[in-house]
C-alpha positions in Angstrom: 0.0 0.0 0.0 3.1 2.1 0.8 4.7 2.1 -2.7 1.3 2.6 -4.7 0.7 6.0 -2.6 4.6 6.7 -3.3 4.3 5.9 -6.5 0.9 7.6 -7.3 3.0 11.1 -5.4 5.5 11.3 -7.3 3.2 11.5 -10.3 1.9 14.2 -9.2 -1.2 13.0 -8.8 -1.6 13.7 -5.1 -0.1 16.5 -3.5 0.7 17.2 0.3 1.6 14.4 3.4 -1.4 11.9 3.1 -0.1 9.5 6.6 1.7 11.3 9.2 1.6 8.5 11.8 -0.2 4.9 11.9 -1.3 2.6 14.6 -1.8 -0.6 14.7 -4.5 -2.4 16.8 -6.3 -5.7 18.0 -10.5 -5.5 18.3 -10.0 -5.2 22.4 -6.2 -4.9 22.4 -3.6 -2.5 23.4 -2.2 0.0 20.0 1.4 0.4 19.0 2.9 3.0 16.5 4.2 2.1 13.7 7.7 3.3 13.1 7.7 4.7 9.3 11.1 5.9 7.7 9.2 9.2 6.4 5.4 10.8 5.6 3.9 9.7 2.7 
């Protein structure tokens, strides 16, 4: 999912930071943040 939105950016086809941060989560569980290299 990563690359596509990379890949769709750098055609200019969307401008601007579209993921800033993510979290990933259980139903009932605890979250943790995902570590990415840079925004997208």
């Amino acid at each position: 999912m990563l690359d596509t939105l990379e890949k769709e950016k750098s055609n200019n086809t969307v401008k601007g930071d579209l993921i800033k941060s993510a979290f990933i989560t259980s139903t009932m569980g605890v979250s943790y943040k995902l570590k990415l290299g840079k925004n997208i």
